[in-house]
C-alpha positions as MATLAB code, in Angstrom:
seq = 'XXXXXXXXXXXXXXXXXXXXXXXXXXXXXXXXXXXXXXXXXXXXXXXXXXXXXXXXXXXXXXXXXXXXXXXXXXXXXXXXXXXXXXXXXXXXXXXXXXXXXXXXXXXXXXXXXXXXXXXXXXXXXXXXXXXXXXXXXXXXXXXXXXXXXXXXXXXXXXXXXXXXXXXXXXXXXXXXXXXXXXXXXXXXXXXXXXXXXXXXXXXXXXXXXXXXXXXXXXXXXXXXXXXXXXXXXXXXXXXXXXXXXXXXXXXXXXXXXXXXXXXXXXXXXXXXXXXXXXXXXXXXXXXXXXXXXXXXXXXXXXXXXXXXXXXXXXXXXXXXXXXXXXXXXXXXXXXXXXXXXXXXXXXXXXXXXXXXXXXXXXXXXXXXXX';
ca = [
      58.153   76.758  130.666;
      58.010   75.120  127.375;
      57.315   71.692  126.542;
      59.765   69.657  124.909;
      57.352   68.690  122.034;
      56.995   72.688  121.240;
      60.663   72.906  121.105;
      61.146   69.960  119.046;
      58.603   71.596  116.614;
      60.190   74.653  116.305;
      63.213   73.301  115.127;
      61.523   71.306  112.754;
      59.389   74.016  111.081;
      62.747   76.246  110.777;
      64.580   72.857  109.044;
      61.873   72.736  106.223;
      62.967   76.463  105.459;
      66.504   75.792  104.584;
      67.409   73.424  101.648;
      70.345   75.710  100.883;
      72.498   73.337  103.158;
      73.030   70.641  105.235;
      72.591   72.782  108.714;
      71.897   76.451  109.861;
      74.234   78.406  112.070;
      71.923   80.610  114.790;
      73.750   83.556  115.919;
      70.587   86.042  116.848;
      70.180   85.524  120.634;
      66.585   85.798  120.336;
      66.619   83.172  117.690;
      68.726   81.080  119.724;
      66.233   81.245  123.071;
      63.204   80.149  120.703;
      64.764   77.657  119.548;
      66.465   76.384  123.080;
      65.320   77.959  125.872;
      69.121   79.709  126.263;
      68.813   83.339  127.694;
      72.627   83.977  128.183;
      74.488   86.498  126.373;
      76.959   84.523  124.606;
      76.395   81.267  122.250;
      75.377   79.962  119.171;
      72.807   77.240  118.018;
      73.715   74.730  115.182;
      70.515   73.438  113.946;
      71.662   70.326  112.524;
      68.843   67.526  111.012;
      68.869   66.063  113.705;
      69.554   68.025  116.817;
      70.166   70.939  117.983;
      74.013   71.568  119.506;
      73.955   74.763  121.585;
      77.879   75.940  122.029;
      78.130   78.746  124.691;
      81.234   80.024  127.085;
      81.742   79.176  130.665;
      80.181   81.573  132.457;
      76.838   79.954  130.992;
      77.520   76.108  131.419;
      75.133   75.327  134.182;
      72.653   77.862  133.158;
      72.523   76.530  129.569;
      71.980   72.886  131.047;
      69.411   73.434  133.154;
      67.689   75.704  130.563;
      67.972   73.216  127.472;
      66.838   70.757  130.268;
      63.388   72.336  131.429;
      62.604   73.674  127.473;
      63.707   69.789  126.352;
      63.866   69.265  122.640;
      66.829   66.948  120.903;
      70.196   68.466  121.299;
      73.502   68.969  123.566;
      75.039   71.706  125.134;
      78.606   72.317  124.517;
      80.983   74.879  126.829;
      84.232   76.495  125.544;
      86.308   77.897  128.504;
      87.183   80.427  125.587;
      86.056   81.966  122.333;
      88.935   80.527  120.581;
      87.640   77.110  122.568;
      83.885   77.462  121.323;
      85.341   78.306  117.688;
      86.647   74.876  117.887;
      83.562   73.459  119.365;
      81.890   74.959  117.075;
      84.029   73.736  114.261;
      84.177   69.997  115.333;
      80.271   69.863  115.224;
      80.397   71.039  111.560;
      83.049   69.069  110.281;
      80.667   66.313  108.799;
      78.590   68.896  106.704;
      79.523   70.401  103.583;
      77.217   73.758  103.394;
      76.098   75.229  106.493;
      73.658   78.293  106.367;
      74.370   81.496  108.677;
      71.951   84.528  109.373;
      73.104   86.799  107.358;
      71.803   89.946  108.895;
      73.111   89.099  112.235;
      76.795   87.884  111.473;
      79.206   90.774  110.792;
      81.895   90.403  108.165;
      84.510   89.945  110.625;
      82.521   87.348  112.526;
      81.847   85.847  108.525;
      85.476   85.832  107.908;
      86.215   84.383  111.639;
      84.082   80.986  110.872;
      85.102   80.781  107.233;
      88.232   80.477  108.563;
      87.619   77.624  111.381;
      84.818   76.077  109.740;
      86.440   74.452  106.979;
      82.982   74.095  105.345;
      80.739   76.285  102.825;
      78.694   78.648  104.241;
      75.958   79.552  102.425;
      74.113   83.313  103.619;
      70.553   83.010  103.960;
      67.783   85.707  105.737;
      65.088   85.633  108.557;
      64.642   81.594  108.538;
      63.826   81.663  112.187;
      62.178   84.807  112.396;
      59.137   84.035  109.730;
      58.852   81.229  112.380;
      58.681   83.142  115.068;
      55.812   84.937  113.508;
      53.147   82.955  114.636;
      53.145   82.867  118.196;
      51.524   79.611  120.072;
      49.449   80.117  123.334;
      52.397   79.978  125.760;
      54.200   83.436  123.677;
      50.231   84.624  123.502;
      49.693   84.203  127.348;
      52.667   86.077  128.463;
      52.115   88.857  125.911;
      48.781   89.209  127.729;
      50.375   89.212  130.937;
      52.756   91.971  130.000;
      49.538   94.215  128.585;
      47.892   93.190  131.859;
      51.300   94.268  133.709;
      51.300   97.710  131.776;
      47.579   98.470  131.727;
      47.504   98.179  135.722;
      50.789  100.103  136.176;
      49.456  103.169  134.269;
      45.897  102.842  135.682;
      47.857  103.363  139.692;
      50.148  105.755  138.489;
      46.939  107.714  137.105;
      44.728  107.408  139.690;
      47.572  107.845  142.540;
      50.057  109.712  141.602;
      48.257  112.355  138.552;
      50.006  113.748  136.000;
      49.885  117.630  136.341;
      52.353  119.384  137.940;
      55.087  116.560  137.466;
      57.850  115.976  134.939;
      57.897  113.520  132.035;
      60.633  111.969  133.809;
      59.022  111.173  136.938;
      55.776  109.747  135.473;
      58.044  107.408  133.295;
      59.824  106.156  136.099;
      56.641  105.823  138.294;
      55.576  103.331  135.496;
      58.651  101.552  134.923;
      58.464  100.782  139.191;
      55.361   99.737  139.260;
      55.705   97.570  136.443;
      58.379   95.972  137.844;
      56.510   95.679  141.428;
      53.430   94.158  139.212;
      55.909   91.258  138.003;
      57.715   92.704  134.837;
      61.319   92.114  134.613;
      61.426   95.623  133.125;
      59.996   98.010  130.620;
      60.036   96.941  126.963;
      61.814   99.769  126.067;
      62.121  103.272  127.294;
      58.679  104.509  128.324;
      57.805  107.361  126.734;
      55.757  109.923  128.200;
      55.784  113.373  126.161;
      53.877  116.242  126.799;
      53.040  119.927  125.336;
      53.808  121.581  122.216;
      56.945  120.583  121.348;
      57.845  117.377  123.095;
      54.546  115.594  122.269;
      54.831  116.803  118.434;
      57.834  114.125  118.394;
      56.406  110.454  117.822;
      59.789  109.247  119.730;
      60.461  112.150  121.850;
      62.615  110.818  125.362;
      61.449  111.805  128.829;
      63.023  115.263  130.491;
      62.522  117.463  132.911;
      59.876  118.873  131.130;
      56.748  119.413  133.363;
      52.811  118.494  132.315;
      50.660  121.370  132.814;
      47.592  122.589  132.042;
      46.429  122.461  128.366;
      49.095  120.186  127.833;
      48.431  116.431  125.506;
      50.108  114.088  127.118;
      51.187  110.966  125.180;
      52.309  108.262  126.917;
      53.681  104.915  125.033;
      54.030  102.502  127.652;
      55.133   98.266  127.452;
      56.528   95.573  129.677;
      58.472   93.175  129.768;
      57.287   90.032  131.009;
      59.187   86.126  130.871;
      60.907   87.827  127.723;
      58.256   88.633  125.949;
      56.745   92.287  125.406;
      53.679   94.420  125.396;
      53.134   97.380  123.906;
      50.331  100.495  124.403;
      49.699  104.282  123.727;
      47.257  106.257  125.084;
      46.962  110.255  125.145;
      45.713  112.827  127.965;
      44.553  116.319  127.918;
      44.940  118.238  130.995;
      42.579  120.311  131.993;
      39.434  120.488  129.574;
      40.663  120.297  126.090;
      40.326  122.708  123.387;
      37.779  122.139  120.251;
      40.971  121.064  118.254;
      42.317  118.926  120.932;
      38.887  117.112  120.615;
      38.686  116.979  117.225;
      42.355  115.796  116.771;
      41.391  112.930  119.200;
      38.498  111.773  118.100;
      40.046  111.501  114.531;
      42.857  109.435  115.486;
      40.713  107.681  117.855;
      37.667  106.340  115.377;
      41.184  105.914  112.653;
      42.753  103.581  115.317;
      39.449  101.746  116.161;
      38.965  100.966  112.127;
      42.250   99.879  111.853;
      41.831   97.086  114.801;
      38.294   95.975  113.258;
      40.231   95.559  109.692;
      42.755   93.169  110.920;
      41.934   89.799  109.730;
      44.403   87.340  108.411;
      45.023   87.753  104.674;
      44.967   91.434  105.002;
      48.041   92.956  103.507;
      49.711   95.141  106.033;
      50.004   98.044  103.444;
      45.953   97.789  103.525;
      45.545   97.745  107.020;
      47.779  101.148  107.252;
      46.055  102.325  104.686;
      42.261  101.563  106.578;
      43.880  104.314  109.445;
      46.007  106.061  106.742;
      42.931  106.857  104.654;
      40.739  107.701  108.093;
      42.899  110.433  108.814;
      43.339  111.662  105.665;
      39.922  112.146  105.076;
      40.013  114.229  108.123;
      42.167  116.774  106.465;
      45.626  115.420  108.176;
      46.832  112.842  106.735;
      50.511  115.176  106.242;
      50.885  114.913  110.202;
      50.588  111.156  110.698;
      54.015  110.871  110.126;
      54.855  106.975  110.735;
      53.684  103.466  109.905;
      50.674  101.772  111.574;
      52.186   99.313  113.927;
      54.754   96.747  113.965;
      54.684   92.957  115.228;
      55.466   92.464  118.626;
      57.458   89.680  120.193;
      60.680   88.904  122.452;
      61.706   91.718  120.414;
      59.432   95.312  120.874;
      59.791   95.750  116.932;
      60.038   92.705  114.495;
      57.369   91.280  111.382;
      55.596   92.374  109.922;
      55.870   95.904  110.036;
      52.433   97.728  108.810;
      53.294  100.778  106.627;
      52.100  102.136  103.064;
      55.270   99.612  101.327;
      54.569   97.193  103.090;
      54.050   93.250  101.365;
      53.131   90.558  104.119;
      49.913   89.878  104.817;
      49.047   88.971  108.018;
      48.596   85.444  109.565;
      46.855   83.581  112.473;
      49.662   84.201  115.601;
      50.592   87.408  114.460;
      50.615   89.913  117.090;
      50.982   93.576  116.024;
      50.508   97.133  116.934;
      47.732   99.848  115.475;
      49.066  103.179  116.359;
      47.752  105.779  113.995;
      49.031  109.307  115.180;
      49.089  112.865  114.193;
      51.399  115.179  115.288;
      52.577  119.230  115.113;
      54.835  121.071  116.583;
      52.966  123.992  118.545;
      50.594  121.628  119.069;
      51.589  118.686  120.113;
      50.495  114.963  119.196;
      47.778  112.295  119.525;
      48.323  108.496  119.335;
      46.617  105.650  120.318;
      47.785  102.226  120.131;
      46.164   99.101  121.121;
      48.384   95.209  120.958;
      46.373   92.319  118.982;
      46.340   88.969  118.348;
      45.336   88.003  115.039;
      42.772   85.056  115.499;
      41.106   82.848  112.599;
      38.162   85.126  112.717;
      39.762   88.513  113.025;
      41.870   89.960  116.223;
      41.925   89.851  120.165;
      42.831   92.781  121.863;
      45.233   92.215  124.471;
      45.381   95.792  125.982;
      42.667   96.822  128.024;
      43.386  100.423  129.365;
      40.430  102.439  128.556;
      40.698  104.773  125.560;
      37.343  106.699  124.887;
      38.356  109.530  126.989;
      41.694  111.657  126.880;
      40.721  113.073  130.441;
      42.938  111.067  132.896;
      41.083  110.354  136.238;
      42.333  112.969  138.926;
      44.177  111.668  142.014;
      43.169  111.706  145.262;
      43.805  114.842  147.540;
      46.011  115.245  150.401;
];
């Protein structure tokens, strides 16, 4: 639950952003819930200077109520039996203003041309007001982050020590997770698990669970998340099976020591191009820098990717409430890959971790016999 004070300064840190115009239009449902409380599928927010007007469709009336109700804030809810009736809606609530601002990444030129037309205003385009808000997360977003890690690290730690992973199929270790995640309290998996294993499959940073079954002298790389009150987690780890090879080894304990620089680097102030480049340069240095193949990490949020996004370009430096992946990897086919990624909160005087599945070791625990 959120308190109505936290809502009320949401809006108001996203108002000092825009002196383009009089009032921003909020089409990105995330945007809209973080500013409201709204989880429905349908509506927009009007973010006006002096409330918020959430218009949304019938089906989401009472649940729109009672949402804007228990996040409280300033604002009304307003239902249109119709699109054509929350175009109207819509329209009526901007009539006094003369520029309104819309998210221009999220509004399609048909959808532009559709409120140009009703609006009878100026709208003015304008880019990721909310969302360099939603940046820093307060201890309410932190908390259930941390209770999604917690959800994921005890799923994988069951399905390891219960169910094993030789001798079953990518496919039925990612669903073990995504069922015990759920039966730990996650609405669902962040995104689609990934658990890839062997020589080709694991050489693919984004490969998509098959059929494909873990056997000996196998890597196994599973990424693993959940989703928890909206909110996401996200975490890596990588198994050998059976007792690995001197490369294996090596390969781990480079990415490892690359991924446990990279989480001692982030402070706030650090550029995100220099904290890829603190596990960029690890690897490197190693002699395979060609197989990491991806960016360091991402921020993490009520969306799985979202700012700031840590890779060699990028330009935002990294701020108190930013929580973010570091996932060095290295990867080739015949081979396989190696990643480990940990979740962090970036605190005044550096980072928490908020994933706690152990990492030191690549040899998965074996499960009990029968």
């Amino acid at each position: 639950m959120m308190a109505a004070q936290q809502i009320r300064e949401r809006s108001e840190r996203v108002r000092r952003r825009f002196d383009q115009a009089e009032a921003l239009l909020v089409t990105d449902l995330s945007n809209i819930r973080w500013l409201t409380g709204f989880t429905g599928s349908n509506g927009w927010a009007l973010l006006t200077p002096d409330e918020t007007v959430l218009v949304t469709d019938g089906r989401y009336g009472g649940q729109a109520t009672a949402q804007r109700a228990e996040a409280g804030g300033e604002g009304r809810v307003i239902v249109g039996l119709s699109g054509a009736a929350m175009l109207d809606s819509l329209a009526a609530e901007a009539g006094t203003f003369g520029s309104i601002a819309f998210e221009s990444a999220h509004v399609t030129y048909e959808q532009f041309q559709r409120f140009q037309s009703i609006l009878k205003t100026t709208l003015v385009p304008v880019g990721g007001l909310v969302e360099a808000e939603r940046r820093t997360k307060d201890e309410g977003e932190i908390a259930r982050m941390a209770e999604a890690c917690r959800i994921a690290d005890g799923a994988l730690a069951d399905v390891l020590a219960n169910t094993g992973l030789e001798g079953r199929t990518e496919a039925q270790i990612r669903n073990a997770l995504e069922i015990r995640m759920r039966e730990l309290g996650a609405s669902g998996p962040s995104y689609e698990t990934i658990v890839a294993t062997g020589p080709i499959n694991a050489a693919r940073p984004h490969h998509r669970p098959t059929d494909t079954l873990i056997e000996p002298g196998h890597t196994v790389i599973i990424d693993v998340g959940a989703l928890y009150d909206g909110y996401h987690s996200d975490m890596t780890r990588t198994f050998f099976i059976g007792e690995p090879t001197p490369l294996q080894q090596e390969l781990y304990e480079v990415v490892l020591e690359a991924q446990k620089a990279g989480v001692a680097a982030v402070e706030s102030g650090l550029s995100t191009a220099e904290l890829d480049a603190v596990c960029r340069t690890a690897i490197t240095a190693a002699g395979y820098g060609e197989r990491f193949s991806h960016g360091t990490g991402h921020g993490v949020g009520l969306l799985i990717h979202e700012d700031p996004f840590i890779n060699r370009t990028g330009d935002m430096k990294l701020q108190v409430g930013d929580v973010v992946t570091v996932e060095p990897g290295v990867y080739r086919e015949g081979f396989g890959g190696i990643r480990v990624e940990d979740l962090v909160v970036v605190t005044a005087s550096g980072c928490r971790v908020l994933t706690a599945s152990p990492k030191d070791s690549p040899c998965p625990p074996s499960p009990p016999t029968t």
